[in-house]
C-alpha atoms as a printed R data frame, in Angstrom:
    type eleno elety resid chain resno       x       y       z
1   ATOM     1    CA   UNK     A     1 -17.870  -4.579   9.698
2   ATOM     2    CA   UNK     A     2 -20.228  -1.805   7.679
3   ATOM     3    CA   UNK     A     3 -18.840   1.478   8.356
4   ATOM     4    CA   UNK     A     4 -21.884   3.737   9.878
5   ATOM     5    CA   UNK     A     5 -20.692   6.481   7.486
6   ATOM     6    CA   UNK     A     6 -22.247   4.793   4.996
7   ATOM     7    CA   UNK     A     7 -25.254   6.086   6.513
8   ATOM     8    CA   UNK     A     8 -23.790   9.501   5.972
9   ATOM     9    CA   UNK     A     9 -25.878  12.209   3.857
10  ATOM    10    CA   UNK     A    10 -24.768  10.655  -0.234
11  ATOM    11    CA   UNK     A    11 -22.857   7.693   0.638
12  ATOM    12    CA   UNK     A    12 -22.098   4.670  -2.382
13  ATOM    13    CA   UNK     A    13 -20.770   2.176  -1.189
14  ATOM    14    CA   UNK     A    14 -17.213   1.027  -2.625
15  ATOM    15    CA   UNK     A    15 -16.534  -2.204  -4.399
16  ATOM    16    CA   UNK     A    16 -14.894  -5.021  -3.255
17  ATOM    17    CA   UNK     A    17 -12.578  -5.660  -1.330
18  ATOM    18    CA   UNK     A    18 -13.673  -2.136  -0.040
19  ATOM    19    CA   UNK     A    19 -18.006  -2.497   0.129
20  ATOM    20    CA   UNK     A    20 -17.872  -1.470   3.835
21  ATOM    21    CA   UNK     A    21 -16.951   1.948   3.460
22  ATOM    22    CA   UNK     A    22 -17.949   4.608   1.083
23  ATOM    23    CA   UNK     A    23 -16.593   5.168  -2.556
24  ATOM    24    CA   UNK     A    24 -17.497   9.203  -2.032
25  ATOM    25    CA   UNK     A    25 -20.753  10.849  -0.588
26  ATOM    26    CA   UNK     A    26 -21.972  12.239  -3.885
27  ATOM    27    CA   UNK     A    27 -19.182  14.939  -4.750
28  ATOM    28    CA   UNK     A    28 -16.296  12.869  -5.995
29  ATOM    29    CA   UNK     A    29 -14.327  15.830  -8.000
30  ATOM    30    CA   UNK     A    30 -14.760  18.094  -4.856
31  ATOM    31    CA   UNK     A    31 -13.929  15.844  -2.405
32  ATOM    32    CA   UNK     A    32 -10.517  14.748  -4.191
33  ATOM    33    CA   UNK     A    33  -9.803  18.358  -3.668
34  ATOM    34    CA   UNK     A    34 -10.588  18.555  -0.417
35  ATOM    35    CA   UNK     A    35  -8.915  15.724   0.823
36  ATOM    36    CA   UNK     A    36  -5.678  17.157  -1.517
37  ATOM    37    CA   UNK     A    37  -6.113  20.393   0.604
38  ATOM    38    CA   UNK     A    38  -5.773  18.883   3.666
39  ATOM    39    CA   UNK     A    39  -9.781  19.541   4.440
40  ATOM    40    CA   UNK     A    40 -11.435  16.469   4.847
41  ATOM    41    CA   UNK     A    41 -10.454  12.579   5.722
42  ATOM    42    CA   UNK     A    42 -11.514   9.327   4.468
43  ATOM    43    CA   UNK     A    43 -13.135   6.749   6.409
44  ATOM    44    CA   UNK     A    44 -10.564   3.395   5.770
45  ATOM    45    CA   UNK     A    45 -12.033   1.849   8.628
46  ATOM    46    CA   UNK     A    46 -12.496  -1.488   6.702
47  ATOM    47    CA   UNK     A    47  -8.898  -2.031   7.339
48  ATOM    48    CA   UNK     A    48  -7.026  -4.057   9.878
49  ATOM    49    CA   UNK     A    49  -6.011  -2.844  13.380
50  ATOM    50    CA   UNK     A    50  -3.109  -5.377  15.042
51  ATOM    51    CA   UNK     A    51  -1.470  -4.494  18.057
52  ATOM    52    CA   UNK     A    52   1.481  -6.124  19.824
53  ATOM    53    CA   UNK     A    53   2.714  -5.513  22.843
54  ATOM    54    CA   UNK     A    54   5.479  -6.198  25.769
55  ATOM    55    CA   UNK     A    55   9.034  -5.766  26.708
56  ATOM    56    CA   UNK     A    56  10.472  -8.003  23.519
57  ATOM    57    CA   UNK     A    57   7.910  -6.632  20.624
58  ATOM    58    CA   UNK     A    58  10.662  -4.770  18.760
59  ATOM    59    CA   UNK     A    59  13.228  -6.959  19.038
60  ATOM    60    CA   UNK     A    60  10.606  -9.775  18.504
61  ATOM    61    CA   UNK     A    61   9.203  -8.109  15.323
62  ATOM    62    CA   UNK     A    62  12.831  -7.339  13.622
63  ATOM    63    CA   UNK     A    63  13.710 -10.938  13.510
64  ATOM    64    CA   UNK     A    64  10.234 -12.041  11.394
65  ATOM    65    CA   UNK     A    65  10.115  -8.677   9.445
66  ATOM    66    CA   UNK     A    66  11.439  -6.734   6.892
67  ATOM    67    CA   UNK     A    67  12.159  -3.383   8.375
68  ATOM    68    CA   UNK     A    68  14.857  -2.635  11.298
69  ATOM    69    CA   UNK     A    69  12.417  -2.007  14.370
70  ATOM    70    CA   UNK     A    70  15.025  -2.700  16.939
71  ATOM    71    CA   UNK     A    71  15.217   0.869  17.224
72  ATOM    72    CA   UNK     A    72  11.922   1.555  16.515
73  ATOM    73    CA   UNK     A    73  11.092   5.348  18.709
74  ATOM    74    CA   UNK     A    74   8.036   5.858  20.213
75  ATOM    75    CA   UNK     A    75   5.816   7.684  17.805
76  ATOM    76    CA   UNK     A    76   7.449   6.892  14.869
77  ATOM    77    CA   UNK     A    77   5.946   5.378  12.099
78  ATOM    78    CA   UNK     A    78   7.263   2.648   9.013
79  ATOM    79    CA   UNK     A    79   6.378   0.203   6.693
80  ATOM    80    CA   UNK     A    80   7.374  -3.610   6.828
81  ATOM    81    CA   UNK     A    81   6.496  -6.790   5.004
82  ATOM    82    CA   UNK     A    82   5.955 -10.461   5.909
83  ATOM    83    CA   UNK     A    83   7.291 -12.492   3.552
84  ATOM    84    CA   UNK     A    84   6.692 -16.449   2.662
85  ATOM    85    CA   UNK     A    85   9.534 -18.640   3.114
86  ATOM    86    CA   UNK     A    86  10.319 -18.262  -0.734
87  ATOM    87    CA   UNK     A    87   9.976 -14.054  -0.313
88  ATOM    88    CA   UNK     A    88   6.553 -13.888  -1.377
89  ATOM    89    CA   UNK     A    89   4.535 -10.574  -0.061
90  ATOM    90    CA   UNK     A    90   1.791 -12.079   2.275
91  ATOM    91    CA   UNK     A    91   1.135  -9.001   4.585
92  ATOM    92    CA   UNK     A    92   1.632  -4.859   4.107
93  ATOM    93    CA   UNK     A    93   2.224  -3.529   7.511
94  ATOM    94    CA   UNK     A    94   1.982   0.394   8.120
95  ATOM    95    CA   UNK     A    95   2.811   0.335  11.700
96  ATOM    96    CA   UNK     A    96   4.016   2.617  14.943
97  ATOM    97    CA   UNK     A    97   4.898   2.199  18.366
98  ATOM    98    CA   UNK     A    98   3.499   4.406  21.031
99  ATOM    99    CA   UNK     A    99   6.320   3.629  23.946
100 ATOM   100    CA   UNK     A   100   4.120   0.410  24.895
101 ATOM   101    CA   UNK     A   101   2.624  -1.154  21.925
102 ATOM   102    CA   UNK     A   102   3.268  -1.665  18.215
103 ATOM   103    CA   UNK     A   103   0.112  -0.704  16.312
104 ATOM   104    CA   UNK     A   104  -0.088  -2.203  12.510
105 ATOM   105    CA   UNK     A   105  -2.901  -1.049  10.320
106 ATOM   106    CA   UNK     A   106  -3.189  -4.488   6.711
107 ATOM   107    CA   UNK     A   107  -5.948  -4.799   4.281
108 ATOM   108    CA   UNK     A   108  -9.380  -5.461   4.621
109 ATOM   109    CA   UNK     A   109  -9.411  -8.785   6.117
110 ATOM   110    CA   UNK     A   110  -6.196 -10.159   6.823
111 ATOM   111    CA   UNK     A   111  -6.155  -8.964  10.127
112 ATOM   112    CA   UNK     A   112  -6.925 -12.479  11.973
113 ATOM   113    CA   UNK     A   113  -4.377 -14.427   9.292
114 ATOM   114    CA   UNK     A   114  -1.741 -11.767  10.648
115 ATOM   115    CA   UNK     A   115  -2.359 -12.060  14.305
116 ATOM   116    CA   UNK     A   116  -2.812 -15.784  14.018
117 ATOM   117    CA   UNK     A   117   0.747 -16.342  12.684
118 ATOM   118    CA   UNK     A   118   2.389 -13.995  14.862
119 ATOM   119    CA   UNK     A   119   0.711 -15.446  18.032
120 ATOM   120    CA   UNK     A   120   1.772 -18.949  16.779
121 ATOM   121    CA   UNK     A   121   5.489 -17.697  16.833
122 ATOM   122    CA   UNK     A   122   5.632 -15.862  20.329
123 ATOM   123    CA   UNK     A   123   7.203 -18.792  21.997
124 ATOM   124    CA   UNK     A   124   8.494 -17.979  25.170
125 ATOM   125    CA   UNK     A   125   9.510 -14.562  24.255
126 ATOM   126    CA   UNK     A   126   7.341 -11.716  26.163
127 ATOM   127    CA   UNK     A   127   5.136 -10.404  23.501
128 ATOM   128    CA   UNK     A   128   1.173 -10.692  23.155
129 ATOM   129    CA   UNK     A   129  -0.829 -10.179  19.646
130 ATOM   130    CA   UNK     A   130  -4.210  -8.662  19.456
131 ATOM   131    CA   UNK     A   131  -6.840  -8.255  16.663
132 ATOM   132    CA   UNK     A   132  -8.331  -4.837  17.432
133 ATOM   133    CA   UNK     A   133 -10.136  -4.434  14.559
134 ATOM   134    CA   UNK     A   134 -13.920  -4.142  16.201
135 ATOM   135    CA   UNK     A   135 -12.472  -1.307  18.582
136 ATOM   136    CA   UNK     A   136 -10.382   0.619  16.436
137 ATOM   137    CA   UNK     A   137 -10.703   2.304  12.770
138 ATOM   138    CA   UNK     A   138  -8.488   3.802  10.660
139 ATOM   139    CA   UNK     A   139  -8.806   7.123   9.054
140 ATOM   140    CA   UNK     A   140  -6.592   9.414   6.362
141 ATOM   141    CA   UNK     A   141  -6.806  12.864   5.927
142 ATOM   142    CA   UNK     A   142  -7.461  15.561   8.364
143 ATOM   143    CA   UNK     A   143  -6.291  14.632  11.873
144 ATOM   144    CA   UNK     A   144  -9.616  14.401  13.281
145 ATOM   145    CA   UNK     A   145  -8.798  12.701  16.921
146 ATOM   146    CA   UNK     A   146  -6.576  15.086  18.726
147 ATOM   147    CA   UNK     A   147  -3.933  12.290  20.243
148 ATOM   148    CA   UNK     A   148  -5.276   9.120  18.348
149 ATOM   149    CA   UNK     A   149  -2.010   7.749  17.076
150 ATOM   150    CA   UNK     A   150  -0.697   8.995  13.526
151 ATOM   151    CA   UNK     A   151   1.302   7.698  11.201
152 ATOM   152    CA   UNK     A   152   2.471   9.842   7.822
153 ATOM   153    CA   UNK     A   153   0.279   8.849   4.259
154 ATOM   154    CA   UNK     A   154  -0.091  10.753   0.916
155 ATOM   155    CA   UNK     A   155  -3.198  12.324   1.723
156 ATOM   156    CA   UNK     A   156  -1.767  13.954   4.942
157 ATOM   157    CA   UNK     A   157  -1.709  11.452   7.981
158 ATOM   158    CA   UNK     A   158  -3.611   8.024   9.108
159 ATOM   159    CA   UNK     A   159  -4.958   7.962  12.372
160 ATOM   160    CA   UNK     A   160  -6.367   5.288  14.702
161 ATOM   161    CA   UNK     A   161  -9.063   5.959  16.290
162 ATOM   162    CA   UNK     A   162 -11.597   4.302  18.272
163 ATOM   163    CA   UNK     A   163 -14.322   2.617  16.286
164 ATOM   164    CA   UNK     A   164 -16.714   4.113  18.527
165 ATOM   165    CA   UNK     A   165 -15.675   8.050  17.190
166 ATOM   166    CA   UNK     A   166 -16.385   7.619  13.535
167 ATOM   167    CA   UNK     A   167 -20.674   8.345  13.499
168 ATOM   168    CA   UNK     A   168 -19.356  11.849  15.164
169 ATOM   169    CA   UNK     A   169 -16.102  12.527  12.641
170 ATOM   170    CA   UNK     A   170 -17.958  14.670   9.821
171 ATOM   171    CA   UNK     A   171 -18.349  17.009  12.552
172 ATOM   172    CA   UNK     A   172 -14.645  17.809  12.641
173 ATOM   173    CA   UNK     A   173 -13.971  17.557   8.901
174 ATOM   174    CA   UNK     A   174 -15.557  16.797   5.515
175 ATOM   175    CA   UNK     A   175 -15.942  13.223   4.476
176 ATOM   176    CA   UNK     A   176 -13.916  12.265   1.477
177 ATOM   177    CA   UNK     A   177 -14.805   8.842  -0.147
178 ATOM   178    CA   UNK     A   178 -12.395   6.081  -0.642
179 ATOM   179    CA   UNK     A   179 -12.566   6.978  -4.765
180 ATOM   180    CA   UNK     A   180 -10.960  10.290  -3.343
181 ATOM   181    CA   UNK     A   181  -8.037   8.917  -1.337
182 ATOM   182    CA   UNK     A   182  -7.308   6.057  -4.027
183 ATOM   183    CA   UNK     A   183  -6.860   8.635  -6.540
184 ATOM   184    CA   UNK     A   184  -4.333  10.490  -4.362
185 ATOM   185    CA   UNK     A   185  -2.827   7.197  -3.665
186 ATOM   186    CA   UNK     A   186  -2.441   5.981  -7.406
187 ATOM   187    CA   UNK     A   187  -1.040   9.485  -8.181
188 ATOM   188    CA   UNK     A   188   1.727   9.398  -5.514
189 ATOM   189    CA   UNK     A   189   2.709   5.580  -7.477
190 ATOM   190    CA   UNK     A   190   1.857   3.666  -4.141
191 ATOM   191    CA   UNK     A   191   1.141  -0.001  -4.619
192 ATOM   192    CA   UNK     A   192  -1.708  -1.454  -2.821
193 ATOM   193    CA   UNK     A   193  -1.379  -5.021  -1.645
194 ATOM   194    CA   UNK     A   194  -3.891  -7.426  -3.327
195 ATOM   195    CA   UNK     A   195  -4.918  -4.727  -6.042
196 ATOM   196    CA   UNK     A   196  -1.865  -3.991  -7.771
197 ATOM   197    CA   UNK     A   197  -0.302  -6.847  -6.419
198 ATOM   198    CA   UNK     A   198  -0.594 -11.002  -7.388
199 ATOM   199    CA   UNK     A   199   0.497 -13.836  -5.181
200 ATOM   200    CA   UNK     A   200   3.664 -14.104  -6.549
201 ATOM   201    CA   UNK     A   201   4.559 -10.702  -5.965
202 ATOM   202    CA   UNK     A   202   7.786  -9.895  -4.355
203 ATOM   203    CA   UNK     A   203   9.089  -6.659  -2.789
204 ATOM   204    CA   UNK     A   204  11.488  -5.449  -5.521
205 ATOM   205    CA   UNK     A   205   8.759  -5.450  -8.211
206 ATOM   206    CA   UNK     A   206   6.511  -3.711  -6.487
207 ATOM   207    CA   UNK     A   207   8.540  -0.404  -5.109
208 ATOM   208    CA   UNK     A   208   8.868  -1.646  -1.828
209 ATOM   209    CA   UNK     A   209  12.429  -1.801  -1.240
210 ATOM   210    CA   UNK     A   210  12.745   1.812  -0.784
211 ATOM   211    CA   UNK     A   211  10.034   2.036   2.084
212 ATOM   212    CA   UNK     A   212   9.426  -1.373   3.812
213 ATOM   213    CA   UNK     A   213  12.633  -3.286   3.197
214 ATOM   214    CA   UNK     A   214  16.021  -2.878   5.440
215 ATOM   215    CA   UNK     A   215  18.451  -3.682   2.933
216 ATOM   216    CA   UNK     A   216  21.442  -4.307   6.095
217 ATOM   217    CA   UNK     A   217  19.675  -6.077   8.464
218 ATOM   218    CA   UNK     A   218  19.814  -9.937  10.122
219 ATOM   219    CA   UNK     A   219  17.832 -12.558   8.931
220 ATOM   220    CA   UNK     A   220  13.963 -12.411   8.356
221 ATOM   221    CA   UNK     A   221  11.700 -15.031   6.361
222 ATOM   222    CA   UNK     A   222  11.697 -14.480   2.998
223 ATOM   223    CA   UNK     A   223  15.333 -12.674   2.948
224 ATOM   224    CA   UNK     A   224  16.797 -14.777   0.718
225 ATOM   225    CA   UNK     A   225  14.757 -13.629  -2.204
226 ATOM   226    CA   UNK     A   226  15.199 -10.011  -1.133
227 ATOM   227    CA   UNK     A   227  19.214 -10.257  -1.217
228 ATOM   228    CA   UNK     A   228  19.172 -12.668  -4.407
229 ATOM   229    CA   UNK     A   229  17.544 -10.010  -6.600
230 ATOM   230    CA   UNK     A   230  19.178  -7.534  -4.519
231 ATOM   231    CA   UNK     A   231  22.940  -8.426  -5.695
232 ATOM   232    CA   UNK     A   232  22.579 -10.392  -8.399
233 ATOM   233    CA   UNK     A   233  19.117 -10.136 -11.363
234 ATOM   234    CA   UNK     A   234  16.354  -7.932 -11.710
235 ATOM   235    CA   UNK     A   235  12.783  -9.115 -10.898
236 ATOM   236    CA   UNK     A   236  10.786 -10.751 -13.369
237 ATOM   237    CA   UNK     A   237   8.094  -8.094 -13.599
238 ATOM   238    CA   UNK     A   238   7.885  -3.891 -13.200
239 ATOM   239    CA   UNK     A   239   4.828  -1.423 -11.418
240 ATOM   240    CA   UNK     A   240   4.153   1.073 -13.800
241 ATOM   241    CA   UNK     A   241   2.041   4.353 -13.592
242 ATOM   242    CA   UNK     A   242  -0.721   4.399 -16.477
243 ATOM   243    CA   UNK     A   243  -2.186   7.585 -18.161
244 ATOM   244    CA   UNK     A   244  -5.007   6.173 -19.418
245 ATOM   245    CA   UNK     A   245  -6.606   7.822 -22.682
246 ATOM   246    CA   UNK     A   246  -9.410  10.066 -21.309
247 ATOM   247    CA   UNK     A   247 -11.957   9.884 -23.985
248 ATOM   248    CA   UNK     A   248 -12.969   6.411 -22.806
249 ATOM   249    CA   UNK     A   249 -16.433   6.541 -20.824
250 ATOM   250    CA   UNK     A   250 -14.504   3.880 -18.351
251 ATOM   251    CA   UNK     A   251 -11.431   2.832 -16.225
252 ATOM   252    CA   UNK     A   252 -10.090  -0.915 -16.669
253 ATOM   253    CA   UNK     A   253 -10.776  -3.587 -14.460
254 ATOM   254    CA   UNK     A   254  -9.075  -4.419 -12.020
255 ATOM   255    CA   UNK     A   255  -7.568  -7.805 -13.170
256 ATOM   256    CA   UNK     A   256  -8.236  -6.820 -16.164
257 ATOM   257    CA   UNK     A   257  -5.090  -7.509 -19.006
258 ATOM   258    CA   UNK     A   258  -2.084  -5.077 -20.265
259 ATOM   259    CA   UNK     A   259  -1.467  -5.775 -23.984
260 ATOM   260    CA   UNK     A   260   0.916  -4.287 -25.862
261 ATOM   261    CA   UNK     A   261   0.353  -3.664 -30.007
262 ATOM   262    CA   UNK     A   262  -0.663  -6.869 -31.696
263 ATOM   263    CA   UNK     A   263  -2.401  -8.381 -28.559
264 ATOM   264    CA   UNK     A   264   0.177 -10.191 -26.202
265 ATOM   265    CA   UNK     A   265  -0.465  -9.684 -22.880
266 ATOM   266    CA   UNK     A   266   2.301  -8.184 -21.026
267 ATOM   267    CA   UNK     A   267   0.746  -7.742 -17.259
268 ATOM   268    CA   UNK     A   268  -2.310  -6.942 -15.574
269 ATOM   269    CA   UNK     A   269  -4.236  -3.394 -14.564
270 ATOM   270    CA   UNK     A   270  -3.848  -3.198 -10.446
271 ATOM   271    CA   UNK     A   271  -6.208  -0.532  -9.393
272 ATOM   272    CA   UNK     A   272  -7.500   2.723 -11.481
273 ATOM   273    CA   UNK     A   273  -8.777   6.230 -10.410
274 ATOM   274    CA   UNK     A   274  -9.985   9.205 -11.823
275 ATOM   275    CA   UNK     A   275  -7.685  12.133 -10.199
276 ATOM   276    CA   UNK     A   276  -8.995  15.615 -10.556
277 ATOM   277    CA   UNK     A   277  -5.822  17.243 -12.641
278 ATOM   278    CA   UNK     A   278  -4.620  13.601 -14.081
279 ATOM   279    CA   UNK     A   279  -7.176  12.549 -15.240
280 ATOM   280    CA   UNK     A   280  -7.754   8.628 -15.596
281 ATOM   281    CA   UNK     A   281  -5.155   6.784 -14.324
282 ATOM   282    CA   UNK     A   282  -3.733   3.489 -13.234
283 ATOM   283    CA   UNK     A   283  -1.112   1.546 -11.876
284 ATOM   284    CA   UNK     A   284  -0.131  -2.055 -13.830
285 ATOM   285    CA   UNK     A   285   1.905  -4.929 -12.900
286 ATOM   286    CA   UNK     A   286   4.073  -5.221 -16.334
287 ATOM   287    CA   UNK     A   287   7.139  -8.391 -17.356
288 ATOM   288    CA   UNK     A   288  10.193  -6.055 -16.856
289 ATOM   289    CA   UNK     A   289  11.546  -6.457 -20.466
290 ATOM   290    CA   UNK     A   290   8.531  -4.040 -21.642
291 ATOM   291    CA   UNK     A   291  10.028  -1.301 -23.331
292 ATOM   292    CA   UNK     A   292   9.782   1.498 -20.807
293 ATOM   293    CA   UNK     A   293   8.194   3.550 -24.155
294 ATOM   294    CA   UNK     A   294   5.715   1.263 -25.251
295 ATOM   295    CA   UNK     A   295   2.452   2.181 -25.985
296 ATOM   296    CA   UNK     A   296  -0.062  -0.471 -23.906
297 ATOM   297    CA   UNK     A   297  -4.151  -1.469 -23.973
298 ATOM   298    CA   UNK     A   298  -5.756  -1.590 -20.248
299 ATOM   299    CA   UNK     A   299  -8.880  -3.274 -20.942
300 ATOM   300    CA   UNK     A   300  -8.842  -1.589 -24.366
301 ATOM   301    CA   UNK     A   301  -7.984   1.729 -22.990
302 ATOM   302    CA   UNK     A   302  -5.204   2.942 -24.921
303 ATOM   303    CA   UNK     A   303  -2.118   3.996 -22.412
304 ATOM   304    CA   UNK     A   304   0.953   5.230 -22.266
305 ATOM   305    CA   UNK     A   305   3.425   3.984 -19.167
306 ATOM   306    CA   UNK     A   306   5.644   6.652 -16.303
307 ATOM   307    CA   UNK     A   307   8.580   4.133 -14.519
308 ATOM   308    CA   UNK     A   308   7.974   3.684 -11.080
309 ATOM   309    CA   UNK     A   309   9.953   0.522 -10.604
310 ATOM   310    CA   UNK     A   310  13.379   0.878 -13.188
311 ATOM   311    CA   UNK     A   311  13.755  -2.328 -15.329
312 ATOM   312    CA   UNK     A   312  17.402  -2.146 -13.528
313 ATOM   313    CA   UNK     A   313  16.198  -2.725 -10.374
314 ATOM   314    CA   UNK     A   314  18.373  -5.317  -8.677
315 ATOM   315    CA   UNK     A   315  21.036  -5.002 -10.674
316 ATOM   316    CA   UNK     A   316  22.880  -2.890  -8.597
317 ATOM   317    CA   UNK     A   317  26.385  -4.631  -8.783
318 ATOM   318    CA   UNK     A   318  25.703  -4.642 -12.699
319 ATOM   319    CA   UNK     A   319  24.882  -0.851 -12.696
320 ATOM   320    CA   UNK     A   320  28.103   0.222 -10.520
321 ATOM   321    CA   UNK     A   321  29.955  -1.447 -12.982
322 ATOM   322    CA   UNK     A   322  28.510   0.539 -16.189
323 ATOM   323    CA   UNK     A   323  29.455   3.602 -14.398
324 ATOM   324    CA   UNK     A   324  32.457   2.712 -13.495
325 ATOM   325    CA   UNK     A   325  32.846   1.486 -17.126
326 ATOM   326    CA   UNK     A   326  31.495   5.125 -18.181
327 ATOM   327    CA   UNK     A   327  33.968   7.230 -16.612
328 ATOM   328    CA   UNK     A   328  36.974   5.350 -17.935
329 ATOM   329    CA   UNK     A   329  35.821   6.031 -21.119
């Protein structure tokens, strides 16, 4: 569904998957700053909008996801992944429950796939799904809504509002373009689903252990993969940040490949932003045995890598026992 900011005074139009919204309203450098100062939002309304509801939701939800939302509070807000059966990543839920209701904000699109599933596995529990997407729109930034439901993000907090309130928003605060928040985003080393992320991406390579993942929890779908890598090997592959050499007149592709000297490919270039202090940058999708200090080719673009996921990461029994190892010495 087009976003009728795009209608707004300077609006582009983003790329794909991201077309119905706008990339920035004609001011990119000065709304990055603006949305950085807490001054104006960004329209996301091209995302998702699930909502489940009844007496068993939490309890319901904890047993298919990957976060503990048994004891979910009203108001407060968490990350949590559906997984395949073999611990794939299929959906990124940013989600919060409002005493009532669990409210999930996914990508562009995947909103009927999600509800679909989770309808098909209600059985007899007491539980209903809903695709709210045509009545409700998210937006980051700026609360803009007084008491539309907020959840926490790195360019200040995500509300959901009603779909009907966004012609009206610009009013309340300056509009930021989705260039603005991704920059912010890429910046803070958050992985976006689908962009920096493959179909064979799994939790631990992509930094999402720390934020969607409850490490002590029951069983889920796709937990098997989570506690292999967990306890015993590292994931095959690494997100890295990218500074990307900033006399090139362009960003990489997304897709696009990550070389390292002499041509082999080594990964893929997720998503890429310019940020305002930064510079270009990027985040990549990398094999883990990269040397953490290698010098790599986005597209061409000459870069040089920050960790964001260690190469150690589940290894942890390993690691304990190098320390251990350590001290003796």
């Amino acid at each position: 569904m087009e976003s009728p900011l795009l209608k707004h005074k300077g609006a582009v139009a983003a790329d794909a998957p991201d077309q119905e919204i706008a990339a920035h309203y004609g001011e990119p450098a000065q709304e990055q700053r603006a949305l950085e100062r807490g001054e104006a939002f960004t329209d996301r309304s091209n995302r998702g909008v699930v909502r489940v509801s009844g007496p068993d939701r939490l309890r319901w939800l904890h047993s298919l996801l990957s976060q503990h939302l048994e004891r979910l509070r009203p108001g407060e807000a968490t990350e949590a992944l559906l997984l395949s059966p073999t611990g794939h990543v299929e959906h990124h839920l940013h989600l919060v429950d409002d005493g009532e209701a669990v409210w999930a904000h996914v990508e562009p699109g995947t909103a009927p796939d999600l509800a679909a599933f989770l309808d098909k596995m209600r059985f007899m529990l007491r539980v209903e799904v809903a695709d709210l997407s045509d009545e409700y729109a998210v937006v980051t930034g700026a609360g803009v809504v007084p008491g539309a439901l907020t959840l926490p993000d790195v360019a200040g907090v995500t509300q959901l509002v009603p779909r009907a309130a966004l012609p009206g928003l610009p009013e309340a605060a300056r509009p930021a373009g989705l260039w603005a928040y991704e920059a912010l985003r890429i910046a803070a080393h958050r992985a976006r689903l689908g962009l920096d992320s493959d179909h064979r991406a799994i939790p631990h390579e992509m930094g999402w252990i720390e934020t969607a993942v409850h490490l002590e929890k029951g069983c889920y779908r796709g937990q098997e993969t989570v506690a292999r890598v967990h306890n015993l090997g590292r994931p095959p592959r690494r997100l890295v940040f990218l500074h990307l050499d900033g006399s090139a007149d362009r960003l990489p592709a997304h897709g696009s490949p990550l070389e390292i000297p002499g041509g082999r490919t080594v990964g893929f270039v997720g998503s890429a932003a310019r940020h305002h202090e930064l510079g270009p940058i990027a985040l990549g999708l990398v094999k883990r045995n990269v040397p953490v200090d290698a010098e790599l080719l986005a597209d061409g673009v000459a870069a040089s890598q920050e960790v964001v996921v260690s190469p150690e990461t589940g290894a942890n029994a390993k690691i304990e026992l190098r320390r251990h190892a350590a001290k003796r010495a």
